[in-house]
C-alpha positions as CSV (number, residue, x, y, z in Angstrom):
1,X,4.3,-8.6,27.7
2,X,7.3,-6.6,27.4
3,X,7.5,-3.1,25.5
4,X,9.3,-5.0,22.5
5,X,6.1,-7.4,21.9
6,X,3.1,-4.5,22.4
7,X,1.8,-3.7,19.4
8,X,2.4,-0.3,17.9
9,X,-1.4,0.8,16.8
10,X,0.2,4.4,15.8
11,X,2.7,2.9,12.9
12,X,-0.5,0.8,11.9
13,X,-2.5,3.5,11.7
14,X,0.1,5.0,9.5
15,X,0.7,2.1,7.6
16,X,-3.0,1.9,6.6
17,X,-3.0,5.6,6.2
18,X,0.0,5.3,3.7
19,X,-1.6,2.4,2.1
20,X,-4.2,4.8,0.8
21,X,-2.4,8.1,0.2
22,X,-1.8,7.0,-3.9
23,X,-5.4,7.6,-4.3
24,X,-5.6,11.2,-3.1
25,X,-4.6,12.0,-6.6
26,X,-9.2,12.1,-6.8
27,X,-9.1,14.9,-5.1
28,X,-8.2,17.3,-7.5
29,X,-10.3,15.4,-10.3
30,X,-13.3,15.4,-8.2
31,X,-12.5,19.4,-7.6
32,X,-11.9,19.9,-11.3
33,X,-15.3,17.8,-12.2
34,X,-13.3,14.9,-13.5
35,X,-12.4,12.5,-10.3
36,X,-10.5,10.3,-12.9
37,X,-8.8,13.1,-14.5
38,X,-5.4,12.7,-12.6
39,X,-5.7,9.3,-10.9
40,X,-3.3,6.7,-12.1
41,X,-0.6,9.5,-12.0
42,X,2.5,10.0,-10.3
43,X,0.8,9.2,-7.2
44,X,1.4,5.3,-8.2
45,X,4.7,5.2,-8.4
46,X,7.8,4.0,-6.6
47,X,8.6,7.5,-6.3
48,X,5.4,8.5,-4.8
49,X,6.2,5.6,-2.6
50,X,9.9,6.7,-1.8
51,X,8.6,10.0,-0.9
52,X,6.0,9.0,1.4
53,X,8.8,7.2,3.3
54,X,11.2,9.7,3.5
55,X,8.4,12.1,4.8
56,X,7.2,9.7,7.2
57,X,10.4,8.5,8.3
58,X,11.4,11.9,9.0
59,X,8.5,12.6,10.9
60,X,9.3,9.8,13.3
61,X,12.6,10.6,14.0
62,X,12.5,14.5,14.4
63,X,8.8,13.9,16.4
64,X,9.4,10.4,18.4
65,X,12.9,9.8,18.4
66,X,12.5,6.2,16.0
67,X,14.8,4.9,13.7
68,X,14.7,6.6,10.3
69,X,15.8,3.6,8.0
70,X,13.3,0.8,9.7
71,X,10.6,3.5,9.4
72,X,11.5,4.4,6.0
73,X,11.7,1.1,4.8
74,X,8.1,-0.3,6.4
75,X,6.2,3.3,5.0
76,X,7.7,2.9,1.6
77,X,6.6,-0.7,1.4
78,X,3.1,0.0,3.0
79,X,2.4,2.6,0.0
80,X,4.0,0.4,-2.9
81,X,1.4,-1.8,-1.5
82,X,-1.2,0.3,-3.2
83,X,0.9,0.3,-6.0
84,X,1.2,-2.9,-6.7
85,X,-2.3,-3.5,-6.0
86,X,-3.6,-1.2,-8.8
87,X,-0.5,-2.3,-11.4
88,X,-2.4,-5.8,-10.7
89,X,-5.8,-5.3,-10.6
90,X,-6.5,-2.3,-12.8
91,X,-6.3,-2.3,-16.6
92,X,-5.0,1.3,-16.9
93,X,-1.4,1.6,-17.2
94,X,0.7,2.4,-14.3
95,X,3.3,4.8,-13.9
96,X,5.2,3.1,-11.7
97,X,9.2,4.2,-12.5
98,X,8.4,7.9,-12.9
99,X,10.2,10.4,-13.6
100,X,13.0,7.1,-14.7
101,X,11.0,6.6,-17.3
102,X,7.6,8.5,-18.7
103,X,6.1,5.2,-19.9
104,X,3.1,3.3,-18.4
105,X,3.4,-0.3,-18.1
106,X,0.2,-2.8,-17.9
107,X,0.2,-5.9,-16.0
108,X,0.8,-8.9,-18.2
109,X,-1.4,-10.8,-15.4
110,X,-4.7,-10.4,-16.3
111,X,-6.5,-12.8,-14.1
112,X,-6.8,-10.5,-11.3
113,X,-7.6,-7.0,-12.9
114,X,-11.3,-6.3,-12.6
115,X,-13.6,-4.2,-14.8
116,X,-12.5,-0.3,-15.1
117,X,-15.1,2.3,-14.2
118,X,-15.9,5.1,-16.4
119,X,-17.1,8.0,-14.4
120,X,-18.9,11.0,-15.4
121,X,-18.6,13.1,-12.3
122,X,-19.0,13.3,-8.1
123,X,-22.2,11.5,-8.3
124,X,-20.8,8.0,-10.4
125,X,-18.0,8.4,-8.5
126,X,-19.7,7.9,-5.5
127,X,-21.9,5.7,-6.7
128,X,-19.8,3.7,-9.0
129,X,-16.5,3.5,-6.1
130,X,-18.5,2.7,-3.2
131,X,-22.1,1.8,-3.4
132,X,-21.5,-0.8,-6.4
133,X,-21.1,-4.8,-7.0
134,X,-17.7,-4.0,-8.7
135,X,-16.6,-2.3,-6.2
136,X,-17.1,-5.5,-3.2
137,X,-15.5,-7.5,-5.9
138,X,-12.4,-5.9,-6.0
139,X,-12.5,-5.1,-2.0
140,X,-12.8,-8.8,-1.7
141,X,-9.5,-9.2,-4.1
142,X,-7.6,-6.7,-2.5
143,X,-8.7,-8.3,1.1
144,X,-7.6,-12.0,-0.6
145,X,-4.6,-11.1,-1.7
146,X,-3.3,-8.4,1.0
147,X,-4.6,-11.4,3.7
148,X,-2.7,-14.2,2.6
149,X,0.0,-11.5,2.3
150,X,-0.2,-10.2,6.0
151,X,-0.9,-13.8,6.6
152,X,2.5,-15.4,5.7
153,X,4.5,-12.6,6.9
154,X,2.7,-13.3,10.6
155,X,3.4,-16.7,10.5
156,X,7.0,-16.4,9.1
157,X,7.6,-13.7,12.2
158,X,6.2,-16.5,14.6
159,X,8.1,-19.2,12.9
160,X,11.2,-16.8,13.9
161,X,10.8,-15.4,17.2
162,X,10.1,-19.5,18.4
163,X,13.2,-19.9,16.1
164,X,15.3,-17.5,18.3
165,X,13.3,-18.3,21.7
166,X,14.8,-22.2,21.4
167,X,18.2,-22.9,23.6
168,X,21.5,-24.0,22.0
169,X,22.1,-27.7,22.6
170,X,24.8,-27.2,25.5
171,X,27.6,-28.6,22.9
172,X,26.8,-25.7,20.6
173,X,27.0,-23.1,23.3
């Protein structure tokens, strides 16, 4: 295999990291008593997401030498993942053009949103997020949805590479 095709486990990582940073807005809820109490805010927005990617980006380039746009591009997309997965499945309304514009937008497609928890402190938050029937629900939607996702985008990338791996006829070359 050459170094090309290896796979890079340390941009995954990051990706999945990423992924997950819009819901580090609970931490100060769950400091203040209230782990809803800021969640849903700017954190799920494109400009959350834009952030995240110029921070990352920048990070591989000053630290590892990568290129800045393709890393800026695939970190900003794995965090709009997250928001586009709560705009979706969540019936609060999402931020997700801030500071463009202050409003909240819903999701007019209601077939995949799932039931929102009310929580009442650390303990249903706990309880309620992790430890609940809700909450494998939704896992299993996400999973679904970010599966078949991951799932064409593999098999497009194979359908390329064999694409580019065929020879020209010899009257083409």
């Amino acid at each position: 295999i050459s170094t090309k095709e290896k796979p890079d486990w340390k941009l995954a990582a990051s990706c999945m990291v990423l992924a997950n940073a819009a819901d580090l807005d609970f931490i100060p809820g769950i400091l203040a008593g209230n782990p809803d109490r800021f969640h849903h805010g700017f954190t799920h927005s494109f400009t959350a997401a834009a952030v995240a990617g110029l921070l990352f980006a920048s990070a591989a380039k000053i630290f590892e030498k990568r290129a800045f746009l393709k890393h800026f591009l695939i970190s900003f997309f794995a965090y709009s993942t997250h928001v586009i997965l709560d705009f979706l499945l969540d019936h609060s309304p999402q931020p997700l053009f801030w500071p463009l514009t202050r409003g909240k937008l819903v999701s007019m497609i209601t077939s995949f949103q799932l039931e929102k928890i009310h929580l009442r402190g650390f303990d249903d938050f706990v309880c309620d997020r992790f430890l609940s029937l809700y909450c494998l629900k939704r896992f299993a939607t996400e999973i679904m949805i970010i599966g078949f996702s991951t799932l064409g985008f593999l098999i497009y990338s194979e359908l390329k590479k064999k694409r580019l791996r065929v020879p020209l006829p010899q009257e083409l070359r």
